[in-house]
VOGU-3710 file (C-alpha; in Angstrom, 3 decimals, decimal comma):
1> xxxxxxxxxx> 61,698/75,192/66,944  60,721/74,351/63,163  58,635/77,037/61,785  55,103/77,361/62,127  53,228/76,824/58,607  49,574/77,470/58,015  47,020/78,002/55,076  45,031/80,783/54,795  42,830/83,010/52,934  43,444/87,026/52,318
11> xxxxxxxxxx> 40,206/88,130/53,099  41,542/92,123/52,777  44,143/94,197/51,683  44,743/97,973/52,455  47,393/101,069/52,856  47,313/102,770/55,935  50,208/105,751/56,318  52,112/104,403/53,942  51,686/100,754/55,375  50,107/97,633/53,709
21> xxxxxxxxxx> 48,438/95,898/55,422  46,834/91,995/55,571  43,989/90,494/56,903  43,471/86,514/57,082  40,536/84,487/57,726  42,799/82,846/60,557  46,030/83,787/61,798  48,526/81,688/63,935  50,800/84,935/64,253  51,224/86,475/67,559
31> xxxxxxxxxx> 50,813/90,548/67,748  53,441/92,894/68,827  52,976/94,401/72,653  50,057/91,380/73,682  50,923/90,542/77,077  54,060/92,872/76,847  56,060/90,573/74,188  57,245/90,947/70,399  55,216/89,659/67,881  55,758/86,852/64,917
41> xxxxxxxxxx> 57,686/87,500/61,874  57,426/84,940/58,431  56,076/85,577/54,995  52,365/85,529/53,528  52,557/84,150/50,481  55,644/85,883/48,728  54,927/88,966/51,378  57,151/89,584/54,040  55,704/90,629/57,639  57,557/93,327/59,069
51> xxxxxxxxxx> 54,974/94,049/62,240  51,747/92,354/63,600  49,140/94,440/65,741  45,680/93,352/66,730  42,752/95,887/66,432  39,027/95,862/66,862  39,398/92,179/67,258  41,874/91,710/64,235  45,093/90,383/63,649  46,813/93,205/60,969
61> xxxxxxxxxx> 49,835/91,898/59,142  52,251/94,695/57,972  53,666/93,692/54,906  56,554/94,635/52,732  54,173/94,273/49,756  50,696/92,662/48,743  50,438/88,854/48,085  49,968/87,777/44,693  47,153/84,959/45,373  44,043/84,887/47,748
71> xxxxxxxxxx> 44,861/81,424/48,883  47,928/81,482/50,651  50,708/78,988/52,434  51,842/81,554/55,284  55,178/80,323/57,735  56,084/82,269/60,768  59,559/82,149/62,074  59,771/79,029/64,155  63,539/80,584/65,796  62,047/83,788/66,523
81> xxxxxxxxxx> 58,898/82,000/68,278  61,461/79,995/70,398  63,556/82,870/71,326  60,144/84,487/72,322  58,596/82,526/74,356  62,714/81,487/76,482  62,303/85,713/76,791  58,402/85,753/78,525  59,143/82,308/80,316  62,076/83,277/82,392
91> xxxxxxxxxx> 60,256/86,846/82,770  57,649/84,766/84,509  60,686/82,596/86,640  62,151/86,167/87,805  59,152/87,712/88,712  58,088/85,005/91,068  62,067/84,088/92,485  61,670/88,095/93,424  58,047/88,030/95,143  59,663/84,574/96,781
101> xxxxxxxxxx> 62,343/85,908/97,989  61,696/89,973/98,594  57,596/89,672/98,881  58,030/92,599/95,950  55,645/92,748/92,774  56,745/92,873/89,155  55,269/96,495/87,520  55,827/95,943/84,171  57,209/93,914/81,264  59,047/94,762/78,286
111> xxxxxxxxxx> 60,241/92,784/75,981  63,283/94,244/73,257  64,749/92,614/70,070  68,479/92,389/72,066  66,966/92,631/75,790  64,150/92,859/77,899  63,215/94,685/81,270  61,225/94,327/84,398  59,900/97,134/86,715  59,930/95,911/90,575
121> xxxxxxxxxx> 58,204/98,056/93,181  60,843/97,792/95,391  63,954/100,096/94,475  66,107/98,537/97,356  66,802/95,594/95,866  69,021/97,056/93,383  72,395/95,647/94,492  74,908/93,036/93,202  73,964/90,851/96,425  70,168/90,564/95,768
131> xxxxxxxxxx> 70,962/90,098/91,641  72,907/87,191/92,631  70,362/85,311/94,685  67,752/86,175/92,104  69,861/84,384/89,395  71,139/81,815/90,874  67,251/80,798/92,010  65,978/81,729/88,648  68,450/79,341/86,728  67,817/76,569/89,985
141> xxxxxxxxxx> 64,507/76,881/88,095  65,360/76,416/85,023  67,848/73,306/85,540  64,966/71,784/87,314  63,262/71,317/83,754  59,596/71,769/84,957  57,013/71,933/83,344  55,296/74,811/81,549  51,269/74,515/81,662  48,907/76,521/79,380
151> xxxxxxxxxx> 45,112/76,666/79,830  41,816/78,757/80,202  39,642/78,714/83,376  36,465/80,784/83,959  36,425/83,520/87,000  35,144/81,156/89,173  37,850/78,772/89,157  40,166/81,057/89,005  39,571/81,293/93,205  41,101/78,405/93,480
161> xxxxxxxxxx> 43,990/78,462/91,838  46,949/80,852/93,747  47,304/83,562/90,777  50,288/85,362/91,383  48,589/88,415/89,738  44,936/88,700/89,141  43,822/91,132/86,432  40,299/91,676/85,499  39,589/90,268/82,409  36,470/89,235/80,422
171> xxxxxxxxxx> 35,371/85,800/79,366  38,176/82,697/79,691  41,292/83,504/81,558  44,459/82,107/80,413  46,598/80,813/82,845  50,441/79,777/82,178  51,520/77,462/85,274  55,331/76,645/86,191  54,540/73,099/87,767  55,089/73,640/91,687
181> xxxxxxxxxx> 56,152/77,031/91,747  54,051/79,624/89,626  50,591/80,491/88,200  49,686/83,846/86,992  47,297/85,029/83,932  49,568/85,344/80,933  48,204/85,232/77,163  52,023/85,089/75,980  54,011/82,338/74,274  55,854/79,963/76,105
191> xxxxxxxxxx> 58,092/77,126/76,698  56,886/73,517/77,433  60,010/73,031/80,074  61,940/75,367/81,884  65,201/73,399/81,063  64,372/75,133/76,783  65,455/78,330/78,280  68,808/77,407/78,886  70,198/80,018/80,937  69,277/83,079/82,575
201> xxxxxxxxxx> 71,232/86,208/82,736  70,724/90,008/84,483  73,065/91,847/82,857  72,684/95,024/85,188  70,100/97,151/86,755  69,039/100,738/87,769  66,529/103,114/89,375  63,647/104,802/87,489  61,719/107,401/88,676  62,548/107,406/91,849
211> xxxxxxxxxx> 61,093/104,455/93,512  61,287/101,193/90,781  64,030/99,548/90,304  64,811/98,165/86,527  66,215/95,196/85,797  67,477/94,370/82,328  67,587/90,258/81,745  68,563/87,920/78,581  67,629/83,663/78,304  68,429/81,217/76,152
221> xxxxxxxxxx> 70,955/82,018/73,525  70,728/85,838/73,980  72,779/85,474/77,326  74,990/82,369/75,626  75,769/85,126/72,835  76,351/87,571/75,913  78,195/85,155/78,234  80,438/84,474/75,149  81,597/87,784/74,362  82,150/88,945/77,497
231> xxxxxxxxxx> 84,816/85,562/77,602  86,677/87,434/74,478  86,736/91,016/75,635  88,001/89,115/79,049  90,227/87,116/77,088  91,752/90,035/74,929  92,301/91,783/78,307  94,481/88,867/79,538  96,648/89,009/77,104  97,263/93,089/76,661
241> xxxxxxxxxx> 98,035/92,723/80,120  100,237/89,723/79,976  98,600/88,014/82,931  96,111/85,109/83,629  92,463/85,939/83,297  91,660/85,859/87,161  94,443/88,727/87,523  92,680/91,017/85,197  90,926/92,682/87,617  94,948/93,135/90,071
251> xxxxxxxxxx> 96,194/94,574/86,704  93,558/96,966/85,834  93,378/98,371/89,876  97,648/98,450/88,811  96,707/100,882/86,086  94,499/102,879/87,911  96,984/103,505/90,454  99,842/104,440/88,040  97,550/106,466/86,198  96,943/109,124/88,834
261> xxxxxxxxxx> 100,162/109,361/90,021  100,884/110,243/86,154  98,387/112,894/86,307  99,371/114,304/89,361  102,889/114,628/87,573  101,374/115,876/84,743  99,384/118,714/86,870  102,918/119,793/88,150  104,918/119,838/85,449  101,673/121,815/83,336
271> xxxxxxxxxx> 101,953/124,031/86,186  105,456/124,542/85,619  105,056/125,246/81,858  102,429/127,681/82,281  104,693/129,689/84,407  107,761/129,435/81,989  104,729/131,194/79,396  103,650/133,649/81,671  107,096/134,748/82,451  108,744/134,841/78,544
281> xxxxxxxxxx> 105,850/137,126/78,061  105,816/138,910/81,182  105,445/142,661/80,580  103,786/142,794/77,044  100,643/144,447/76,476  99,953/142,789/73,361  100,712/139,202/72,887  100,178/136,452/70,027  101,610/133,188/70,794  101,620/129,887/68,781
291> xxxxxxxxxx> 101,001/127,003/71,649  101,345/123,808/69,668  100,793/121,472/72,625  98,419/122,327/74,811  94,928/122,085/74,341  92,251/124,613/73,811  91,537/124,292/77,377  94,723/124,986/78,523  95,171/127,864/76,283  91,336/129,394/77,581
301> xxxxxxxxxx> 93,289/129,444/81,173  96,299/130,678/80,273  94,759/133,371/78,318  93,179/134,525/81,562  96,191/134,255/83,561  97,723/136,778/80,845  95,269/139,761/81,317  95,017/139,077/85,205  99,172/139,946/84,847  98,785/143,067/82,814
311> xxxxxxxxxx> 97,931/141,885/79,239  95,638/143,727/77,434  94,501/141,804/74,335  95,847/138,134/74,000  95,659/135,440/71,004  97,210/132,383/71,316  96,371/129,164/68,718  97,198/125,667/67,985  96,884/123,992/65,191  93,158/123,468/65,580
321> xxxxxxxxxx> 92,332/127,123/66,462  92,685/129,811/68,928  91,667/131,880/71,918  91,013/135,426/72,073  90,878/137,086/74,931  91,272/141,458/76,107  91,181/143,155/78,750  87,832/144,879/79,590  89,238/148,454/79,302  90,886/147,606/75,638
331> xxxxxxxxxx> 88,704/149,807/72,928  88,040/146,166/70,371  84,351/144,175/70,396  85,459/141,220/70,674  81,469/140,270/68,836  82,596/142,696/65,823  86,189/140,718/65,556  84,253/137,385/65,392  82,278/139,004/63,022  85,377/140,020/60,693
341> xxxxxxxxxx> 87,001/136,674/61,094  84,144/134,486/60,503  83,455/136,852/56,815  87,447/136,734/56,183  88,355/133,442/57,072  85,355/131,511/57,653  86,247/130,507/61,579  83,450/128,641/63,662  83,259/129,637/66,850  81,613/132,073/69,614
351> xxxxxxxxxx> 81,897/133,767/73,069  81,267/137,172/75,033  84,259/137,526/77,127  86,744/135,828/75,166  86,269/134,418/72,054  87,239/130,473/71,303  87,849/129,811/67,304  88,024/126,771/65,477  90,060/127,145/61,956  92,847/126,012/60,197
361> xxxxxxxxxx> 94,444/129,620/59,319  95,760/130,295/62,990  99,012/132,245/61,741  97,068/134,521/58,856  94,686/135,209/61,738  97,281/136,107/64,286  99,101/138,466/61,155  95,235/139,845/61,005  94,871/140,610/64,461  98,384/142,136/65,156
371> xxxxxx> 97,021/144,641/62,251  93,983/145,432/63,944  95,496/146,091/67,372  98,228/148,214/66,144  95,355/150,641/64,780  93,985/151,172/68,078
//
């Protein structure tokens, strides 16, 4: 779509938290949030709109900064228009596929800058099954190239016509009609044909609050740009598995299965090591052990396994920090030896029971502690 130009007059200028803000004798840009949507973006003059809202009956253009003239040649972004309107336009295609198809309403509407979401009543619908007969209806739609109707009827006629959702409104009534398959009450941009939009995607879906189900939907070149990337990540996946694109899927289930039979091995031979440690150590009271390859987490459970066999005060580090654990009967606060180590060596770190460092000074810390327990 070419961009949309218009003259105008600035008829007021003011700051408002730190905004500026515009107001034209007419304005051909679209709010942000009418009829659930994202608003225009262009220039006034040599301003830049960043944000439109309509107040009181005004259209407020948020502007980067003042223009420089009254009289002014304003353009709004004729690509960002399009992309609008493909966005509401299939929003209006899904919503009606689903009441077709599921006799379930659409909640809500929102519209984002990357994707937008609808709110169904009906929180059953949310499987892969359902998603697929939505889209492939939805795009049926859209191949069909229908047409896209705008125009304003009073409350009277609107009787006749079979509204899809009938909101009370004042004065005219705007109506958006989807030759032969829907009407509803829309004040929203739009497409002139279904066959603009393209394409339509659902990219995935979920449950909110309980009982709506969420789906979250791109058109037009938003699900091209999607459709495309997912072909590279798929592509890039063929080849770091050396296999054809339809056996991604048999290599990755491959992995999966090798993968936990390695950690199974890996459990057992862990459970091994730990009871080579426990054993070299068996029989000390006091022990301070440099652990180099397991993790924190390993060294928190080991640590335990030491006082349960007869240890009374235990350090053992890596090169990323340490774990300090005592006995309960062992005359040291472990609170008052974080205390010490944070002042001395600046450790980060906490705990009641035992006490879980982080620092780069694991050996002066273990030549520390063996002082301290050898005054005890």
């Amino acid at each position: 779509m070419e961009d949309i130009i218009f003259n105008a007059r600035v008829v007021e200028t003011r700051e408002d938290k730190n905004k500026k803000i515009v107001v034209l004798d007419k304005s051909l840009f679209y709010p942000d949030g009418k009829g659930g949507q994202l608003g225009d973006r262009g220039n006034i003059g040599n301003s830049t709109v960043l944000k439109v809202q309509e107040k009181d009956g005004l259209i407020l253009h948020i502007v980067d900064r003042f223009p420089e003239k009254k009289e002014v040649k304003s353009t709004i972004d004729g690509g960002r228009r399009e992309d609008i309107s493909i966005q509401h336009t299939a929003q209006h295609i899904i919503s009606r596929v689903i009441l077709n198809l599921f006799n379930s309403e659409t909640l809500s509407f929102h519209m984002g800058e990357d994707i937008s979401t609808l709110d169904i009543d009906n929180p059953d619908l949310g499987n892969e099954d359902n998603i697929e007969r939505i889209e492939i209806d939805a795009n049926r739609i859209v191949r069909e190239d229908r047409s896209v109707k705008v125009y304003e009827v009073t409350k009277k006629e609107i009787e006749k016509l079979n509204i899809r959702k009938v909101v009370d409104v004042e004065g005219k009534i705007r109506i958006v009609e989807i030759e032969d398959f829907d009407t509803t009450m829309c004040g929203g941009t739009h497409v002139k044909k279904t066959g603009n939009i393209g394409i339509i995607r659902i990219v995935k879906f979920d449950k909110v609050k309980g009982n709506i189900l969420r789906l979250y939907f791109l058109a037009g070149e938003r699900a091209l740009k999607d459709y495309q990337k997912r072909a590279k990540i798929l592509k890039s996946l063929a080849r770091k598995f050396t296999t054809r694109e339809d056996k991604v899927l048999e290599s990755v289930e491959k992995m999966e299965r090798e993968l936990t039979d390695f950690k199974k091995e890996i459990k057992l031979l862990k459970e091994e090591l730990f009871e080579y440690y426990l054993k070299e150590e068996e029989g000390k009271k006091f022990i301070i052990k440099g652990l180099y390859r397991l993790s924190m987490e390993d060294m928190k459970f080991l640590s335990h396994e030491y006082i349960e066999r007869g240890a009374h005060f235990v350090y053992l580090f890596n090169k990323e920090g340490g774990i300090i654990n005592k006995v309960s009967s062992f005359s040291l606060n472990l609170l008052d030896v974080l205390k010490n180590l944070k002042e001395k060596f600046g450790v980060k770190g906490g705990g009641r029971d035992f006490l879980s460092i982080k620092t780069d000074k694991t050996l002066e810390i273990g030549e520390y502690l063996w002082n301290m327990i050898k005054s005890q």
